[in-house]
MDAnalysis code that builds the backbone (N, CA, C; Angstrom):
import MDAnalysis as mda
import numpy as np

u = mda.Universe.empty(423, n_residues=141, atom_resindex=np.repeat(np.arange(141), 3), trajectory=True)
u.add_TopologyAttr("name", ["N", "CA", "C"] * 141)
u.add_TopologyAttr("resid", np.arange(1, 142))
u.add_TopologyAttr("resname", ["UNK", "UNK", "UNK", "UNK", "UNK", "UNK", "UNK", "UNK", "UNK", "UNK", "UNK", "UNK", "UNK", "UNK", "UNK", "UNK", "UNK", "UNK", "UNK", "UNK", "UNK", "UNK", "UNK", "UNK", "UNK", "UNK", "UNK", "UNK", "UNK", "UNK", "UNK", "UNK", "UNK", "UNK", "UNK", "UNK", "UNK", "UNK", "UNK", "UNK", "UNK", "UNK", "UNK", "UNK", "UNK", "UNK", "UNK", "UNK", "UNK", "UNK", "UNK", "UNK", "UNK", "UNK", "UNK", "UNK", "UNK", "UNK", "UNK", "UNK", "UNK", "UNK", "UNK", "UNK", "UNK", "UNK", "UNK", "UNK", "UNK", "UNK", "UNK", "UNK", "UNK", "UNK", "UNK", "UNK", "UNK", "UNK", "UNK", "UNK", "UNK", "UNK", "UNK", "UNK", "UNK", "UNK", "UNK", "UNK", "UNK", "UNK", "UNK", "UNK", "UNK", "UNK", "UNK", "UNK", "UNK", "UNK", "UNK", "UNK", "UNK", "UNK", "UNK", "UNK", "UNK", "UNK", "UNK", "UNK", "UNK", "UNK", "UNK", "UNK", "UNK", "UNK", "UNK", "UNK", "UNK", "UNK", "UNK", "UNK", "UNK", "UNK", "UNK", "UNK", "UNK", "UNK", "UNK", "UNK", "UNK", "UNK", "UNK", "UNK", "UNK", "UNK", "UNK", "UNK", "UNK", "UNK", "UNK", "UNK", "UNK"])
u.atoms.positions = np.array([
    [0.846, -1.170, 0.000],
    [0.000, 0.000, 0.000],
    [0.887, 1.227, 0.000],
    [0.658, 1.803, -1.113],
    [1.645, 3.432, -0.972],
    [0.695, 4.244, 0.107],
    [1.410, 5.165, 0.510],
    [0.955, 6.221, 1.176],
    [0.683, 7.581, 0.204],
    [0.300, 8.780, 1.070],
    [0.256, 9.607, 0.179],
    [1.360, 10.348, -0.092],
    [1.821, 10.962, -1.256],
    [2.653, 11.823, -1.489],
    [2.585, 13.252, -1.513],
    [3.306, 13.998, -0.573],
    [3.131, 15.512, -0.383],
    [3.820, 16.608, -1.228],
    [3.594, 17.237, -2.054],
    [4.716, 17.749, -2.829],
    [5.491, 18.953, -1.788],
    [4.653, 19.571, -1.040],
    [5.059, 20.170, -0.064],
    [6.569, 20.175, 0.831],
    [6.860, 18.892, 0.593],
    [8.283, 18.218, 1.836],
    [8.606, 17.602, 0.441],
    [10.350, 17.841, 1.318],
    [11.428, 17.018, 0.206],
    [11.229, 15.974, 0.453],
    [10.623, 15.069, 1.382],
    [11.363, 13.826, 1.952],
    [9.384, 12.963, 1.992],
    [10.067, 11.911, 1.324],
    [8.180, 10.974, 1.231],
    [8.139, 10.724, 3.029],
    [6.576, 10.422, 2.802],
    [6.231, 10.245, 4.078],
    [6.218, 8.491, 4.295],
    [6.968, 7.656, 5.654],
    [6.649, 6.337, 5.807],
    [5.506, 5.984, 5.829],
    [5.366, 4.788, 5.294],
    [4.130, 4.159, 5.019],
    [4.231, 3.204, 6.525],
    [3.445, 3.035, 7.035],
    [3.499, 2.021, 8.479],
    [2.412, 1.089, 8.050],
    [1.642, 0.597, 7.365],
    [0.373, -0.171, 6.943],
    [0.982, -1.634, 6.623],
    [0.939, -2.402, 7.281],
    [1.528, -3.927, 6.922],
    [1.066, -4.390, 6.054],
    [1.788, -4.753, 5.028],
    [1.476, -5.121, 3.454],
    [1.049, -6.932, 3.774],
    [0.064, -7.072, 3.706],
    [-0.603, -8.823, 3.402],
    [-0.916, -9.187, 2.722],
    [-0.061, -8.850, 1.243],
    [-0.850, -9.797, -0.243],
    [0.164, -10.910, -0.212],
    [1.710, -10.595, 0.346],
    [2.192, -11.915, 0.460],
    [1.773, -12.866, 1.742],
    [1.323, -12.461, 2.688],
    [0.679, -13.447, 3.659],
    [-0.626, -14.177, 3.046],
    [-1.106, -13.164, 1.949],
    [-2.605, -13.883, 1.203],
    [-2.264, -15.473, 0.546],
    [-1.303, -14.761, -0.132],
    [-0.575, -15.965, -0.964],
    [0.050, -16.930, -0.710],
    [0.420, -17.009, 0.613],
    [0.817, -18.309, 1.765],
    [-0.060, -18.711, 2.032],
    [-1.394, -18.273, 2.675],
    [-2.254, -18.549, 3.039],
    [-2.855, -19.606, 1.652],
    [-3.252, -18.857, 0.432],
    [-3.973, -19.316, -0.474],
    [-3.271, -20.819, -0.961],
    [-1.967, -20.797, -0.884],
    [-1.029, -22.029, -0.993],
    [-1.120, -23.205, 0.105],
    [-1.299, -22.566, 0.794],
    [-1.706, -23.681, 1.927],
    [-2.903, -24.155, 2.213],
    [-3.842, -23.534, 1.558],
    [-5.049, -24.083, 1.910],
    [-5.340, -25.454, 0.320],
    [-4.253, -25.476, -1.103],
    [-4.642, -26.132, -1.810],
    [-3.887, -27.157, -1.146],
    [-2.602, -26.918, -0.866],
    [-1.931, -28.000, 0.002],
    [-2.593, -29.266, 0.649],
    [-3.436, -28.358, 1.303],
    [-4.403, -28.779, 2.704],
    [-5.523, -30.098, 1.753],
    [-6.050, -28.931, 1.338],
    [-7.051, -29.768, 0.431],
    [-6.925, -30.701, -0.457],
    [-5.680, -30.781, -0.893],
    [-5.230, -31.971, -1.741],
    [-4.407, -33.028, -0.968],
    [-4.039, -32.970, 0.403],
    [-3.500, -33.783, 1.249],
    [-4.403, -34.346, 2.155],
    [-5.559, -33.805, 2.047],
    [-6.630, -34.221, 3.547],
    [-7.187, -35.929, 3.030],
    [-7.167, -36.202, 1.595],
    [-7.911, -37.381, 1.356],
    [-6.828, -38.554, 1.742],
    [-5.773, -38.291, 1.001],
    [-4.587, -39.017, 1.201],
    [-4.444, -39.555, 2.620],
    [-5.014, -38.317, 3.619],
    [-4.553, -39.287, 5.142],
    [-5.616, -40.036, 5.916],
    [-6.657, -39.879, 4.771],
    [-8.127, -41.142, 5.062],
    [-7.973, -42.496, 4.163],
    [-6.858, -42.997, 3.943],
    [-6.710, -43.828, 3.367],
    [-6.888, -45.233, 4.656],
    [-7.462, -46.385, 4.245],
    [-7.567, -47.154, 4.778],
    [-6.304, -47.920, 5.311],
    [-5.968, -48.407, 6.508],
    [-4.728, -48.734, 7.132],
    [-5.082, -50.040, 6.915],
    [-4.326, -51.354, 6.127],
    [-4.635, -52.802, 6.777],
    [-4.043, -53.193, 7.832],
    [-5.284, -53.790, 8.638],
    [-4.798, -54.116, 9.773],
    [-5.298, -55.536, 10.286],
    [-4.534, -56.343, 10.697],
    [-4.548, -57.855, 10.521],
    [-5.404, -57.882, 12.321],
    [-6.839, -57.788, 12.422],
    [-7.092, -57.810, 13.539],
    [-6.870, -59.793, 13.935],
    [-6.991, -59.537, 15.456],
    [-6.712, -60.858, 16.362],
    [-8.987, -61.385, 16.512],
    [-8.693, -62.489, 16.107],
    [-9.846, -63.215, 16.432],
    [-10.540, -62.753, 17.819],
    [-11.753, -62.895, 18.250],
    [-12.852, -63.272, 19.196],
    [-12.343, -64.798, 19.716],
    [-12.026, -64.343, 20.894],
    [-12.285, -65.529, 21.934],
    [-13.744, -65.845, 22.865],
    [-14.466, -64.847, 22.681],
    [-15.533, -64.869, 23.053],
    [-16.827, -66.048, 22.628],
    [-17.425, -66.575, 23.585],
    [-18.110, -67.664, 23.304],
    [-19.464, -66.413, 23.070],
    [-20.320, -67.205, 21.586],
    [-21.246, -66.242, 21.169],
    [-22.395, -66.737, 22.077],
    [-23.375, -65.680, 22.161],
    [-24.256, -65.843, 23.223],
    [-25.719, -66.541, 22.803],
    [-25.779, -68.093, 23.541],
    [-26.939, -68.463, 22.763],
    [-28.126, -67.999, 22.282],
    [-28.811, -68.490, 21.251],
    [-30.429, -67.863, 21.321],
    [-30.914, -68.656, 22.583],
    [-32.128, -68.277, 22.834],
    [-33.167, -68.598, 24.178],
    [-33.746, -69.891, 23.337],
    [-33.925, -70.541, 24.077],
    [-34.886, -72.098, 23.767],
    [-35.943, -71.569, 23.502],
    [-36.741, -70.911, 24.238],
    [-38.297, -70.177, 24.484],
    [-38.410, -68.609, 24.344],
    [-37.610, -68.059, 23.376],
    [-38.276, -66.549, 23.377],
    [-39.497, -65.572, 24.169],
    [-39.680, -64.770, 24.530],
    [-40.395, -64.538, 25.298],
    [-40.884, -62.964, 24.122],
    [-41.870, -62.968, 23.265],
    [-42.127, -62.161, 22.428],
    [-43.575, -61.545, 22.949],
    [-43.838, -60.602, 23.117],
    [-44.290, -59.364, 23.357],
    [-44.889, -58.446, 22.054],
    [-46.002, -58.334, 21.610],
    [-46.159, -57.935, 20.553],
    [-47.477, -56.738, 20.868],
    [-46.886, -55.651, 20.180],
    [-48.354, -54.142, 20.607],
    [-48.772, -54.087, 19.088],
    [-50.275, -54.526, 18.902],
    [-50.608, -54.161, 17.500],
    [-51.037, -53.272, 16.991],
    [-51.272, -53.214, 15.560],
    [-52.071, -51.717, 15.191],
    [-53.071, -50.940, 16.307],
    [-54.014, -51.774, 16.863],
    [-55.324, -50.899, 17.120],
    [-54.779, -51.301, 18.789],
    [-52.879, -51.112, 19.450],
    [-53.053, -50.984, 20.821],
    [-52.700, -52.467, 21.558],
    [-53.270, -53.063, 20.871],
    [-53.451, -54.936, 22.192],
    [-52.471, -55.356, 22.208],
    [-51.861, -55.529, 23.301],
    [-50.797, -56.366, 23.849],
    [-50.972, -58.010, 23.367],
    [-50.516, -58.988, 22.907],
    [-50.133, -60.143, 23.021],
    [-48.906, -60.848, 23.425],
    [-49.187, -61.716, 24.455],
    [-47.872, -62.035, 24.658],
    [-48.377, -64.018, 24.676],
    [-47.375, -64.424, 23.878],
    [-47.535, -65.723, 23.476],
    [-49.237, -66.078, 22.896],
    [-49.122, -65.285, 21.929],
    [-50.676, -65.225, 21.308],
    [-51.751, -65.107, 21.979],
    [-51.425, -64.851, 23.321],
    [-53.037, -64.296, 24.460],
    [-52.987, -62.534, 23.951],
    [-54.594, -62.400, 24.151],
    [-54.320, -60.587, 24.174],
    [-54.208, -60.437, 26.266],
    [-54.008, -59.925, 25.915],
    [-53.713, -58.872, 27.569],
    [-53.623, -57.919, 27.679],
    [-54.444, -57.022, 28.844],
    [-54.348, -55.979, 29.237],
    [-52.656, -55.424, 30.124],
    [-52.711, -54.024, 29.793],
    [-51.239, -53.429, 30.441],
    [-51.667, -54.000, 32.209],
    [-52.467, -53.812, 32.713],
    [-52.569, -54.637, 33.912],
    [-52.377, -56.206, 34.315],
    [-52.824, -56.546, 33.125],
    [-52.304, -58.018, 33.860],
    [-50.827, -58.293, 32.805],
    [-50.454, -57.759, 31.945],
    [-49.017, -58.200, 31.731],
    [-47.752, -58.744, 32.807],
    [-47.801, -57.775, 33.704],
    [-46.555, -58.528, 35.020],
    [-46.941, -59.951, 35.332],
    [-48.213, -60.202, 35.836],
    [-48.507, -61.586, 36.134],
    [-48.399, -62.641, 34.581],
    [-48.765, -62.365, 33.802],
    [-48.564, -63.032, 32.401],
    [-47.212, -63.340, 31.966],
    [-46.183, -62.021, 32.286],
    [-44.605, -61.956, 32.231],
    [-44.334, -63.172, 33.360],
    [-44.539, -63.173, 34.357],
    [-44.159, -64.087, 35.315],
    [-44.561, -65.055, 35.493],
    [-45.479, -65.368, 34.749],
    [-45.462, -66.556, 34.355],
    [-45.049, -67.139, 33.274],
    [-44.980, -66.684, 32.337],
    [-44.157, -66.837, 31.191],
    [-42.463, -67.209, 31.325],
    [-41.497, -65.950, 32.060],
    [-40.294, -66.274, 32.069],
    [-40.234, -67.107, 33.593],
    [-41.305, -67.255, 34.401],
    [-40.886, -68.295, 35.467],
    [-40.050, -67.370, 36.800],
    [-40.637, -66.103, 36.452],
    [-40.242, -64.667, 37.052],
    [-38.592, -64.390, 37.049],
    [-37.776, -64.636, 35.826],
    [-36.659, -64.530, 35.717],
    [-36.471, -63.593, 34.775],
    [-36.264, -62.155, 35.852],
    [-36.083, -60.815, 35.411],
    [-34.746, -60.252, 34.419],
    [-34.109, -61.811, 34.188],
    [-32.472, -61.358, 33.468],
    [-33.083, -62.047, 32.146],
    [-34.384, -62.375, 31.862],
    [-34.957, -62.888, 30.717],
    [-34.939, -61.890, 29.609],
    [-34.323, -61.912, 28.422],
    [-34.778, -60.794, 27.745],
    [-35.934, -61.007, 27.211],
    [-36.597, -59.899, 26.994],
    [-38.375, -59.812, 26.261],
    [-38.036, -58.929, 25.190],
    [-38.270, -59.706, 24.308],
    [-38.468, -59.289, 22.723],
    [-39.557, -58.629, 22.388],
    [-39.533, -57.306, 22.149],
    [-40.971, -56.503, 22.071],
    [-41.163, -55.936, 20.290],
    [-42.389, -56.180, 19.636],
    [-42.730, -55.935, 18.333],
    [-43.503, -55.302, 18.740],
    [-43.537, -54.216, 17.563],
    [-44.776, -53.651, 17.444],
    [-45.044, -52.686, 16.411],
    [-46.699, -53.079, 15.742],
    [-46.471, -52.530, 14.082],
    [-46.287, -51.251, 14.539],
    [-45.798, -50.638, 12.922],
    [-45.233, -49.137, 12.845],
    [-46.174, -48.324, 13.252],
    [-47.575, -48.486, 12.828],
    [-48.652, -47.669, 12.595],
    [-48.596, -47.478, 14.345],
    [-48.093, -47.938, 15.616],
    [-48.522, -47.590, 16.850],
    [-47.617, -46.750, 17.192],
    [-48.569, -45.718, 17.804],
    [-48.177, -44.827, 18.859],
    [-46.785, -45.068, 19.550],
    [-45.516, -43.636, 19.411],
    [-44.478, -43.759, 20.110],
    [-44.860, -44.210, 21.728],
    [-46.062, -43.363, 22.261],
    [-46.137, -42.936, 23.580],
    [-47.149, -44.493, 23.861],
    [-47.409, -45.229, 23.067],
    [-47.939, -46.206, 23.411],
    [-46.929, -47.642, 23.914],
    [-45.883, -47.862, 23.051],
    [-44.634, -48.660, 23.040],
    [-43.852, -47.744, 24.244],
    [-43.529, -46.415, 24.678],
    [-43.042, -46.141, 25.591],
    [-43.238, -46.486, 27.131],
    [-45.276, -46.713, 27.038],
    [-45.898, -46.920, 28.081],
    [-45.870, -48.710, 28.080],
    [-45.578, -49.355, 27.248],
    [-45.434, -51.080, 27.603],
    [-43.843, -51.519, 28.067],
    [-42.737, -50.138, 27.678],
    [-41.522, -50.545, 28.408],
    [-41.457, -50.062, 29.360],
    [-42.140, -48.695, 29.854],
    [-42.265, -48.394, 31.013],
    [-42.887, -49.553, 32.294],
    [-43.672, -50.480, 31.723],
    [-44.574, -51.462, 32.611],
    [-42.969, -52.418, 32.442],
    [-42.473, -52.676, 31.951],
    [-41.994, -54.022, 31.992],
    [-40.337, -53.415, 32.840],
    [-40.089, -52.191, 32.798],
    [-38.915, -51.621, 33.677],
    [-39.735, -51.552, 34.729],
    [-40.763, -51.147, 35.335],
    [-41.210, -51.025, 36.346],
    [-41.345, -52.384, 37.771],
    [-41.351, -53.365, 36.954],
    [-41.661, -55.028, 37.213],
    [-40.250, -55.646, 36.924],
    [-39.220, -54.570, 36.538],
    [-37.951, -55.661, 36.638],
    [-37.261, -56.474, 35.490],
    [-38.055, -56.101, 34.730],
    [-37.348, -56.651, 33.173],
    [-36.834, -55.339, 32.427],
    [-35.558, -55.600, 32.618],
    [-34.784, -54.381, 32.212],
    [-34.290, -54.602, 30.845],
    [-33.966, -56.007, 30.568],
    [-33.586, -56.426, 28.646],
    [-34.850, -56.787, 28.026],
    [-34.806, -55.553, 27.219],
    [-35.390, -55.322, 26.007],
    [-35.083, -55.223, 24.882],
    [-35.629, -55.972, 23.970],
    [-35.402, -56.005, 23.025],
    [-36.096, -55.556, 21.719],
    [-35.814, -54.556, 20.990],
    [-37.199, -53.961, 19.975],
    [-36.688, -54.700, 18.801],
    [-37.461, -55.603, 18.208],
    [-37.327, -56.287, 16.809],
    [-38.324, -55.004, 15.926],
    [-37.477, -55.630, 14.605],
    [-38.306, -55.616, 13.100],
    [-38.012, -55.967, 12.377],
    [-38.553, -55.812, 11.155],
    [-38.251, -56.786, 9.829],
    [-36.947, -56.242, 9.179],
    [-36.092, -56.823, 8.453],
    [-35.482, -55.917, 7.537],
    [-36.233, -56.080, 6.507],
    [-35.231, -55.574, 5.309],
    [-35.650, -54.603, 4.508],
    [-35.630, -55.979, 3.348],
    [-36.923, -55.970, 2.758],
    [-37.403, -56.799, 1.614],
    [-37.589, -58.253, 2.688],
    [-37.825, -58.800, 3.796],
    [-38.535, -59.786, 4.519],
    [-39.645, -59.340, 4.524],
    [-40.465, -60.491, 4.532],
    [-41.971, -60.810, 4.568],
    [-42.149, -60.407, 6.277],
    [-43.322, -59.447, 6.815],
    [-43.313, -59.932, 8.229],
    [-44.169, -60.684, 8.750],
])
């Protein structure tokens, strides 16, 4: 940036204004840098992972499925039931073994606050594993 010139005085006046078109141009260099190096360091690493020693966890002999349908009704092992008598139905069902997981369905068309209020009953009574099934994608349900 020049300053102004006075014809007035022999002597130009200092300019003090810090010139940044070469800081622009570092800048502008470093940012293609940047951008042409950023993919390069998402490159996939192979990495020879170590096996699972872990014994996989059986399925249940007897599932314990829980189903809320379109129009609301609880079924559990093809009985309908009311949200009141579900605990006694649950306990008899898993044989009151609260580390049972309960597999809970329920069509889409129902109410969030309806499925909220059948896990609320079944945390309340002690069955804390839950399980929300559905179909994937192109299965028959």
């Amino acid at each position: 940036m020049a300053g102004p010139i006075h014809n007035n005085r022999d002597e130009l006046i200092e300019n003090h204004a810090i010139n940044v078109t070469p800081f622009i141009d570092v800048v502008l260099v470093l940012l293609v840098v940047f951008m042409v190096a950023a993919p390069l360091s998402t490159v996939d690493t192979p990495v020879d992972l170590p096996s699972s020693t872990a014994i996989p966890t059986p399925r249940p002999d007897n599932p314990v499925f829980l189903t809320v349908t379109r129009d609301g009704n609880l079924l559990l092992a093809q009985e309908t039931l009311s949200t009141a008598m579900l605990p006694a139905a649950l306990n008899a069902q898993t044989g009151q073994n609260r580390e049972q997981r309960i597999f809970l369905m329920a069509d889409k068309a129902v109410n969030y606050g309806t499925v909220m209020a059948v896990m609320n009953v079944l945390r309340d009574n002690g069955y804390l594993k839950i399980a929300l099934t559905g179909v994937e994608e192109g299965q028959n349900p």
